[in-house]
Structure formats: C-alpha cells, structure tokens
C-alpha positions in Angstrom: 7.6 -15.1 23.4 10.0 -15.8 20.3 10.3 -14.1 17.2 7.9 -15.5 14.1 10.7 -16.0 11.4 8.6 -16.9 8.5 6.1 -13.9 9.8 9.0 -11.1 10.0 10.1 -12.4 6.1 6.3 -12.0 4.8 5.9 -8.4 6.5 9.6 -7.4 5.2 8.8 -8.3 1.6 5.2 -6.8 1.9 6.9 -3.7 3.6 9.9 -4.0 0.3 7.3 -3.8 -2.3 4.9 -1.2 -0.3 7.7 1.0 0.3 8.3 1.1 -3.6 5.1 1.4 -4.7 4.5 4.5 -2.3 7.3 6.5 -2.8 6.1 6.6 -6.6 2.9 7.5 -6.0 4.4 10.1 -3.5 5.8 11.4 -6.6 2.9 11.4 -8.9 0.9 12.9 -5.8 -1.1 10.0 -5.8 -1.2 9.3 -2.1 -4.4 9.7 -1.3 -5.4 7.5 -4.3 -3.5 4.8 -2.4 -5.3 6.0 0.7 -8.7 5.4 -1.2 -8.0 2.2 -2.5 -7.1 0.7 0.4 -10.5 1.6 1.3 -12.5 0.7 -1.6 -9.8 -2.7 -1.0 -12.1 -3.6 1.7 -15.3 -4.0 0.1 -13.6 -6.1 -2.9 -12.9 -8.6 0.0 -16.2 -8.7 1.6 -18.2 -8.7 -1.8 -15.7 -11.6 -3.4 -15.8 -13.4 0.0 -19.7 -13.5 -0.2 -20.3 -14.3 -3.6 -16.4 -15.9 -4.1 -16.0 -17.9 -1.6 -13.5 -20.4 -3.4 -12.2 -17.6 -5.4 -11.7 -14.9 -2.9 -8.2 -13.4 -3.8 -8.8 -13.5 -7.8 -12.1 -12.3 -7.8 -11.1 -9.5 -5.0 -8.1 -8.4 -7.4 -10.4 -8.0 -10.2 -12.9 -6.0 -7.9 -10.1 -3.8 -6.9 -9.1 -2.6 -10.4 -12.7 -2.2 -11.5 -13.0 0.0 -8.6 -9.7 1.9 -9.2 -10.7 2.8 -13.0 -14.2 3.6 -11.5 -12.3 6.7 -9.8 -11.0 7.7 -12.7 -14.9 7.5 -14.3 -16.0 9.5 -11.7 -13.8 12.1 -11.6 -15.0 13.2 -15.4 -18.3 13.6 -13.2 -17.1 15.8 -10.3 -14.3 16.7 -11.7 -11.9 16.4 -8.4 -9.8 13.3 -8.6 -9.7 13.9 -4.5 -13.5 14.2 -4.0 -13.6 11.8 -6.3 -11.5 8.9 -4.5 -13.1 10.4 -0.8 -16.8 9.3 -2.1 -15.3 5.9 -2.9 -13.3 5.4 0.0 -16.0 6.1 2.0 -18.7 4.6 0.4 -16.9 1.6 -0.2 -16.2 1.5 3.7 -20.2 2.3 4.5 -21.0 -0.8 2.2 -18.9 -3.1 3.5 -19.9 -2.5 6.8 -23.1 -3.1 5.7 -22.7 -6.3 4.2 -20.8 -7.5 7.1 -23.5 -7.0 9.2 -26.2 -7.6 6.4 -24.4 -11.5 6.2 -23.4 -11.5 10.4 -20.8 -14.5 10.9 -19.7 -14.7 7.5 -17.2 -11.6 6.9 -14.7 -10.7 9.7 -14.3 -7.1 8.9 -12.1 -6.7 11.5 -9.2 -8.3 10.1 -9.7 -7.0 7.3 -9.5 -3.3 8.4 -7.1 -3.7 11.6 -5.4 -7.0 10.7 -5.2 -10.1 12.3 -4.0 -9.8 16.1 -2.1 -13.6 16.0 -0.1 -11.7 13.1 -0.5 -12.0 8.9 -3.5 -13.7 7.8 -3.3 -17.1 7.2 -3.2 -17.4 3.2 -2.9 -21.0 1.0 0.5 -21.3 -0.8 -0.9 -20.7 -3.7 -1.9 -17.7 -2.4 1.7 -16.8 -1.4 3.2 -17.4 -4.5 0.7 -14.8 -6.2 2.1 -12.6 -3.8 5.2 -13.2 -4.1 5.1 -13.0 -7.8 2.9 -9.8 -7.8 5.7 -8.0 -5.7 8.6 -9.1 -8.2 6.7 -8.1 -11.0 5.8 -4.3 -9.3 9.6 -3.9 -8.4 10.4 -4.9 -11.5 8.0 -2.7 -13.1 9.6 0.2 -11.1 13.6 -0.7 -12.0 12.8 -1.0 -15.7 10.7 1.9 -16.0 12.4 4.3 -13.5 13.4 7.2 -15.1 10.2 7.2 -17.1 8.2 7.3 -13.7 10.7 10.2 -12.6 9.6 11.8 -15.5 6.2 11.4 -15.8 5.8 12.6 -12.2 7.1 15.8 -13.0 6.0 16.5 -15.9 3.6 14.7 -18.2 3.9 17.2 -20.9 7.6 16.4 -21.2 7.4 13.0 -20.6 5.0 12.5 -23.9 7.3 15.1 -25.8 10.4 12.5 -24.9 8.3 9.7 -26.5 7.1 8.0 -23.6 3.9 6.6 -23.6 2.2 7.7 -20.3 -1.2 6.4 -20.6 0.3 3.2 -20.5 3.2 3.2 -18.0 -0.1 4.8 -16.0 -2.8 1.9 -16.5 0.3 -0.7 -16.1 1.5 1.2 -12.7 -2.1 1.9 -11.1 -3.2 -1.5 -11.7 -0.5 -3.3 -10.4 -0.9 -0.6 -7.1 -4.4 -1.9 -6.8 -3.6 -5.3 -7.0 -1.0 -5.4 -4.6 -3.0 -3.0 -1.9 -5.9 -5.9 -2.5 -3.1 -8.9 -1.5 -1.7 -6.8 1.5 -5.5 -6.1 2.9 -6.3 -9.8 3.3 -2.7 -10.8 4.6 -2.3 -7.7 6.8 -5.2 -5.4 6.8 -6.3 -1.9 5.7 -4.4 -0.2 8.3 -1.0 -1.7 8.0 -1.4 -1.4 4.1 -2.0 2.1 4.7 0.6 3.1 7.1 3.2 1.0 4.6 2.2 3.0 1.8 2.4 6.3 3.1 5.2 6.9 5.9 8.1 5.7 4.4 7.8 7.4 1.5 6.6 10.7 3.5 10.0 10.1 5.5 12.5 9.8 2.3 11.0 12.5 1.2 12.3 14.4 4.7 15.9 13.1 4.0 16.3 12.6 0.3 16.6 15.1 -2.2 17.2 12.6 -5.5 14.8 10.0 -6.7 17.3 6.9 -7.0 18.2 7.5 -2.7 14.6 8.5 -2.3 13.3 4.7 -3.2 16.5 2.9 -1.6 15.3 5.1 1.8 11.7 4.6 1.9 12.4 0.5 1.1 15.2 0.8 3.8 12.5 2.5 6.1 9.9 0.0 5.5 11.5 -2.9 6.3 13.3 -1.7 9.4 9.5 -0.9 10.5 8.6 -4.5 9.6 11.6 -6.0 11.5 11.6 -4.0 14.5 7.5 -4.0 14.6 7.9 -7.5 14.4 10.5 -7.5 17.2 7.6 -5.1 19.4 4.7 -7.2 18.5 6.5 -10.7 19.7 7.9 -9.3 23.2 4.9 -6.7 24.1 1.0 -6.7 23.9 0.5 -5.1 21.3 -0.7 -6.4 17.5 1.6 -6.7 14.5 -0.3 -4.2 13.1 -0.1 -1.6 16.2 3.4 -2.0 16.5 4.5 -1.8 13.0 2.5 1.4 12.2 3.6 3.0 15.3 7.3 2.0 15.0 6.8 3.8 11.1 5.3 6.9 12.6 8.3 7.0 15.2 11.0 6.8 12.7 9.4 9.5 10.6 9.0 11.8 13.8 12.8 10.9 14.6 14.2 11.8 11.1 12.1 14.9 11.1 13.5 15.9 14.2 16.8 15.2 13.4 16.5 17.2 10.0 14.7 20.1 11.6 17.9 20.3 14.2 19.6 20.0 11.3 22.1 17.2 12.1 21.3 16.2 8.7 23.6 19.1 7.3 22.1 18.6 3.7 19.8 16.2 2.3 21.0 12.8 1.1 
C-alpha cells in the first residue's frame, strides 16, 4: 500500500488545531469537558443527519453548542460541572444509540464513534473549507489571546482584576472547542477526536514546564501522531483511527519513561 497524501495533510491539520485546543483546556482543567463533548458530538450528528439531511454539518455545529451551554445549565442544577458533563456524555451516547437503531440504515454510528476504516470521512469541499477556516480561526484565537488564556487558567480572580474580560474569552473559546470537536467527529470520529484532544496535551505537560513550549509540544506531538499513524495505518491492518491513537499513547508512555529515568535532566 502507498501513503494517502491528501489524507496524512487533513489528519496533520486536524491533529495542529486539536493539539491547541487541548493543551488549553488542559490548562483550564477542562478535559473532561472536551471528553463530554465529544460525546454529546455524536448525538448532534445523528439528530442533524435525521432531521438535516442536506444541512448535516451546520445544523450539527449548532446542536453541539446548544449542547455545550446546556452543561453549563445543568451544572447550576447538580452543581458538579463533572457529574454534570458525565450525565450528558452519557446520555447523549444512550440516545444516539437509540436513534440509530430507532431509524436502522440511515445513521452509521460506527463511523461516527470509531471512524471510518478506509480513513477520514469523505466531506464536500465546502465542507473542507469550513474546516479549514474553523481551525485558522481557533489557532488564531489562541495566538492573539494567549497570555489572557495563561492567565485566566490560573487564576480568574486575577485575570478580571487585570481587566480581562473572562466571560467572554470563555463563551468565544468553548464555542469554538465545540465546533471544532463536531467537524473532527464526522471527518474522523469520536475516538480519534478524543485521543487528539487529550494525549498530546497530557504529554507536554510531562516535558514542559512553560506555557509558550507547552503548546509548540503538544502541536509538535499531535502531528507526529498523525504522520506516523498515517505511515502505520497505510503499511499494516490496522484503521487510521487505531493506529493514530495508539501511536499517541506510545509517545506519551515513551516521554514518561524517559522523564521518569530522568534523561530529561529538567523540564523544557
């Protein structure tokens, strides 16, 4: 088999952006946020694919940030923004389960959760450029705004007594995390999303000690999971979606190893 060229550019931009986003929310210990909405990601698919059909990414994005700011709703009820997002996530799973099955033939779950096994979805162009532009606009979200999100992570109380306006920078970053999660589950799945979003940033934080390395490493790391998953996935059996998640939770066991032998003397 050959390498897919154009495939190994879309998962290295996905894994660019992904690896971004998630080392922020690492930050603002939001992970299992991310977690939850690639969950709840799922049934915004399903239900827009249903009732959507000629409108499926739009209506699925909109979904998505309904859903995201219906955490937030709930946790004023249970007050537990994690058992919060958990009764989403796994509600949202249970229903769109449901309605696959409810509507057999007409939602491929599978694809959805584990990815397609040819590789990325297939998408329109359109489609791609939404994408394309949605990742541009979350990265430069993150360059413009940095030291405010370094901030704000840390401390919120300091953040609005320096002026910044963190209910914003909040509603602006969280929205543009749900919309990008929502485009990654229906070219890539649930389960690459997930593994994108979490173990790079999980392995920068093993090796990196200041923000500004912190989100050059866990980009670094994402992408060099694409490429080399990409690289598996082409001469091997396994999925794009196996072999990129597994290549991610290898480099993270190999950095930890090498900083628990400390042969990284001090962190980056």
């Amino acid at each position: 088999m050959t390498i897919d060229f154009v495939t190994c550019v879309k998962c290295c931009v996905l894994g660019c952006v992904l690896g971004c986003l998630g080392i922020v929310s690492f930050w603002k210990k939001a992970t299992y946020l991310s977690d939850g909405l690639s969950h709840a990601g799922v049934l915004s698919v399903v239900i827009a694919s249903l009732y959507c059909a000629n409108k499926v990414l739009p209506a699925s994005a909109v979904i998505s940030v309904f859903v995201m700011w219906g955490i937030y709703l709930l946790k004023k009820v249970v007050n537990n923004m994690y058992v919060s997002t958990n009764i989403v996530s796994t509600v949202s799973v249970a229903l769109a389960l449901a309605l696959s099955q409810i509507f057999e033939g007409k939602v491929d779950i599978s694809n959805l959760v584990f990815g397609c096994t040819c590789g990325m979805t297939l998408i329109g162009k359109s489609n791609l450029y939404y994408g394309l532009s949605l990742a541009i606009a979350s990265m430069c979200f993150v360059y413009v705004f940095f030291r405010q999100l370094v901030l704000m992570a840390f401390s919120k109380d300091l953040a609005k007594i320096s002026g910044i306006r963190v209910g914003l920078l909040d509603i602006v970053f969280f929205t543009l995390l749900a919309l990008v999660i929502n485009f990654s589950i229906q070219s890539s799945g649930m389960l690459l999303t997930t593994a994108l979003l979490l173990m790079p940033s999980a392995t920068a934080n093993i090796v990196c000690k200041g923000p500004y390395m912190s989100v050059i490493v866990s980009i670094a790391i994402a992408i060099s999971s694409c490429f080399l998953g990409v690289i598996v996935s082409s001469y091997t059996c396994f999925s794009l979606t196996v072999s990129i998640t597994l290549t991610s939770f290898v480099l993270l066991l190999t950095l930890y190893t090498f900083s628990y032998f400390k042969i990284f003397h001090q962190k980056i």
